[in-house]
C-alpha positions as CSV (number, residue, x, y, z in Angstrom):
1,X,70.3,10.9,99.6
2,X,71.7,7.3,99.3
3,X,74.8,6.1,100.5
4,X,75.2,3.2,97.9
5,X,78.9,2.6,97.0
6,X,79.1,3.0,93.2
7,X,77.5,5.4,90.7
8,X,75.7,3.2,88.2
9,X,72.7,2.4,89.9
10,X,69.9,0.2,88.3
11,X,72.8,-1.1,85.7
12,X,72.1,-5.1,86.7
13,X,68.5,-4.2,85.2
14,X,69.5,-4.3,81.3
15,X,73.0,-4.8,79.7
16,X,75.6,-4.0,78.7
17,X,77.1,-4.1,82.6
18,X,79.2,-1.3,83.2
19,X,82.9,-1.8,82.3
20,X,85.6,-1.8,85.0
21,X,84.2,-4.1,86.8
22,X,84.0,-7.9,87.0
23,X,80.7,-9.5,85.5
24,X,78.8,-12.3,87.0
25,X,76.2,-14.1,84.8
26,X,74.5,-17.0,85.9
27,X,71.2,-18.5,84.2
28,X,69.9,-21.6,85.0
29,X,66.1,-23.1,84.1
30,X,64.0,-24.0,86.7
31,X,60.6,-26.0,86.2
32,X,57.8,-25.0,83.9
33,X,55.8,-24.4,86.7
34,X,57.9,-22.7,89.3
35,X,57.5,-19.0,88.4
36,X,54.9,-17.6,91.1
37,X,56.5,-19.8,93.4
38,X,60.0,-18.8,92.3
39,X,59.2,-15.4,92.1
40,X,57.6,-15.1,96.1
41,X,60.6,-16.7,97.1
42,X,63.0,-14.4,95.3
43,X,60.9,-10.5,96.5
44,X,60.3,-11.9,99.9
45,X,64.1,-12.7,100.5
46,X,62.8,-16.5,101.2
47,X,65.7,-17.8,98.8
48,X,68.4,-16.0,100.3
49,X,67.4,-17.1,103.7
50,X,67.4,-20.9,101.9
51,X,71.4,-20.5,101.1
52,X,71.8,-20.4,105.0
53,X,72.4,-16.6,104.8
54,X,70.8,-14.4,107.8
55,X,69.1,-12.0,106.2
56,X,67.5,-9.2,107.8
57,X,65.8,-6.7,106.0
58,X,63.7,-3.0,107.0
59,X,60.5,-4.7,105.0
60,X,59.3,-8.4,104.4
61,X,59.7,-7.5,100.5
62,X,62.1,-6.1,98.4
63,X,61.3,-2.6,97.2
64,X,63.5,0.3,96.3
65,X,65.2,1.6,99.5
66,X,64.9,-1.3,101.4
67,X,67.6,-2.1,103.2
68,X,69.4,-5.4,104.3
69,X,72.4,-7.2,105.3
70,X,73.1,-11.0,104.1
71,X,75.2,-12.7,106.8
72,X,77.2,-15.6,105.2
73,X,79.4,-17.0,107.6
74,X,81.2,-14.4,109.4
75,X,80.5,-11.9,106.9
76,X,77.7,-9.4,107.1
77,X,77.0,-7.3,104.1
78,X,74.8,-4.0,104.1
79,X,73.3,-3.5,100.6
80,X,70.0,-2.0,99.4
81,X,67.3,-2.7,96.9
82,X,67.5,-0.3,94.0
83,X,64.8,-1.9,91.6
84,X,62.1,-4.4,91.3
85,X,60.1,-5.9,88.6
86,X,56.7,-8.3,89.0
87,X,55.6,-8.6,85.8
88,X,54.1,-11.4,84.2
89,X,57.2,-12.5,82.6
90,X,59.9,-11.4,84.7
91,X,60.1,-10.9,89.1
92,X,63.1,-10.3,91.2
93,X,65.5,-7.4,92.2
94,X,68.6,-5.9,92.6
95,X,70.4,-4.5,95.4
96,X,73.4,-2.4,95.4
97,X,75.9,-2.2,97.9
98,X,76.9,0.5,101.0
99,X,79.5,1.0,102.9
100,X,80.7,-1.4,104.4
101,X,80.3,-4.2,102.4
102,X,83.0,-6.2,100.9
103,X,82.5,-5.0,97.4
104,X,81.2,-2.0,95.7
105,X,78.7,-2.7,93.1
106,X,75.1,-3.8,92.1
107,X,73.5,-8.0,92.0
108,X,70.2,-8.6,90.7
109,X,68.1,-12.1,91.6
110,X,65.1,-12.8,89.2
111,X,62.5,-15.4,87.7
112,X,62.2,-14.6,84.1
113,X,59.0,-17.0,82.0
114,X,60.6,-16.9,77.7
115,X,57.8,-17.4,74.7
116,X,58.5,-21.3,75.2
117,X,57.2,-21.8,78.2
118,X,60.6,-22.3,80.6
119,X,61.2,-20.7,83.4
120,X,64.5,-19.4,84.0
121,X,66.6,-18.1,86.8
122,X,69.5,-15.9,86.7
123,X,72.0,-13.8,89.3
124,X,73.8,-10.6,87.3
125,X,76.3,-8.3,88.8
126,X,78.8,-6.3,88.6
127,X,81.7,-5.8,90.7
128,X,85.1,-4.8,92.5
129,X,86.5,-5.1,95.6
130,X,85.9,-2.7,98.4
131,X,87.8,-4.2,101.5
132,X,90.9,-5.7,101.8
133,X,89.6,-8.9,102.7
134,X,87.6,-9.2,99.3
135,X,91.1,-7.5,97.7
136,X,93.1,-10.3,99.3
137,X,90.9,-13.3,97.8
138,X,91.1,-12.1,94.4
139,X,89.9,-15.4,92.5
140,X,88.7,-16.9,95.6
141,X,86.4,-13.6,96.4
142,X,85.3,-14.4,92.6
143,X,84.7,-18.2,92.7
144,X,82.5,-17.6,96.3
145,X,80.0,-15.3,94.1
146,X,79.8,-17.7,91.4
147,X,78.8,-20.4,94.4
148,X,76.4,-18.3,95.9
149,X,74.7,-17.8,92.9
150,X,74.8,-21.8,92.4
151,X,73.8,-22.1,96.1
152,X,70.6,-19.4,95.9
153,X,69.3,-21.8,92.6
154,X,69.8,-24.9,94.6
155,X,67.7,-22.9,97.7
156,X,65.0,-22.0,94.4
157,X,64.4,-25.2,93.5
158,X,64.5,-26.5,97.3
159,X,61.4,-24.0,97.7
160,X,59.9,-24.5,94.3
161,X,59.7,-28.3,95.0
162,X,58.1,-28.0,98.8
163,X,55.8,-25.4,96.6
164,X,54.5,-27.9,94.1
165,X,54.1,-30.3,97.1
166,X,51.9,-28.7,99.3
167,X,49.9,-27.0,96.2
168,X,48.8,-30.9,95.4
C-alpha cells in the first residue's frame, strides 16, 4: 500500500491536471540532437543531481515505486516515482509526494521528440501546500518551483552539451 500524499496518482501523465490545485507548466526546446542524451539524464536522476540537489534514490533509475528524496538546501523532500515512459518519442517520469514533503501532489520531468524534429523538455505538476513552511511562502513557495524547473533545463542542456562533446 502506498503512502503518497494525494489521491490522483499518474495525473502529471496526460491533462487536464486535477483542479484544486496550483498547475506548473514549463516547456522549453532543447537541441535536435539531445534526446537519448536528455532522456538518460532525466530516468537516471543525473539532471536533478545537475541543479545541485542531493538526491538519493532506492534504484539508479526511476521506476514505479522507487523512492527518493531531493535535498535543496536545507530542505529534504521524500517523493516516489509513480510512472515512466521510454518511448521513442517521449522519456521521463513522475513522482508524487509522501509524507513529509512540503507539498502534497504529483511533478513529472520528460524529453518529448514532436513530428518536426525538436526536442522538447517540459516539468508538469500539480500542487498545494502540505507544511506550514510551503503555506507560509505562498508566492515565494510558487516562484521557487517555477526556478527549479528553469534550473533542472539549465542542468539538461549542461549534460546534453558535455554529451555531444565527448560523443565527437
Amino acid at each position: 500500500m502506498s503512502e503518497l500524499s494525494y489521491t490522483e496518482v499518474g495525473a502529471t501523465r496526460h491533462e487536464p491536471l486535477p483542479p484544486g490545485y496550483r498547475h506548473l507548466h514549463y516547456r522549453t526546446e532543447l537541441g535536435r540532437d539531445d534526446f537519448a542524451a536528455a532522456a538518460e539524464a532525466i530516468l537516471t536522476f543525473r539532471m536533478h543531481r545537475g541543479t545541485g540537489a542531493r538526491v538519493r534514490a532506492t534504484a539508479d533509475r526511476a521506476a514505479p515505486g522507487v523512492r527518493l528524496t531531493v535535498g535543496l538546501g536545507p530542505l529534504t523532500v521524500p517523493c516516489e516515482v509513480v510512472w515512466t515512459a521510454e518511448e521513442d518519442r517521449l522519456a521521463g517520469f513522475g513522482y508524487g509526494t509522501l509524507p513529509g514533503h512540503q507539498a502534497r501532489g504529483e511533478e513529472s520531468f520528460t524529453v518529448e521528440r514532436d513530428a518536426h524534429g525538436r526536442v522538447w523538455f517540459a516539468v508538469t505538476a500539480f500542487s498545494v501546500p502540505a507544511r506550514l513552511p510551503m503555506r507560509l511562502g505562498g508566492p515565494v513557495a510558487v516562484l521557487a518551483q517555477h526556478g527549479y524547473a528553469r534550473l533542472c533545463a539549465r542542468a539538461l542542456r549542461r549534460g546534453c552539451a558535455r554529451s555531444r562533446t565527448v560523443g565527437s
